[in-house]
N, C-alpha and C positions, 0 to 999 in steps of 0.2 A: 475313665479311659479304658479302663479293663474291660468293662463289660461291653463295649464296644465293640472289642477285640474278637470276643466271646463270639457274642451273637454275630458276627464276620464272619469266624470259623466256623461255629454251625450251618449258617446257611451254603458255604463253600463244600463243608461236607455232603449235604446235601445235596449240590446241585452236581460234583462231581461223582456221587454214585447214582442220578439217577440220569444226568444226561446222555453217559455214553450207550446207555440200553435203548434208552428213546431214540438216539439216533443210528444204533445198530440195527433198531428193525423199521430204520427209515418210516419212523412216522413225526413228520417235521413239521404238521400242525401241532401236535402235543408238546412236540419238544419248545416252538413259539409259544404256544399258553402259559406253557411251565415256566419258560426264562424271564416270562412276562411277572408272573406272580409271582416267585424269586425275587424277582428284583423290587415289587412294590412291597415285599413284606421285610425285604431287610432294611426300605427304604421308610419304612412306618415304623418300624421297631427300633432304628437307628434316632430318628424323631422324638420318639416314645422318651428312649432314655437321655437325651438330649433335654429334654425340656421338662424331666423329672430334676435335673438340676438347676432348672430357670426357680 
């Protein structure tokens, strides 16, 4: 459950230091790509350690 946790907060860290600049210089296709693989890599690495305990 911990590491769960973990890799939660890193990608959050992550995405709250690089969203607001992406969206300060209004480039809002970057910022979709980004939120896009964001979310598929905390969604593969949440997986990942999910099923290291299967």
């Amino acid at each position: 459950m911990f590491k769960i946790l973990v890799i939660i907060l890193i990608f959050v860290i992550v995405f709250a230091w690089e969203a607001p600049r992406l969206f300060r210089k209004k480039e809002r296709k970057e910022l979709a790509v980004f939120s896009c693989l964001v979310f598929i890599g905390l969604a593969l690495s949440i997986a990942v350690v999910i099923l290291s305990f299967i």
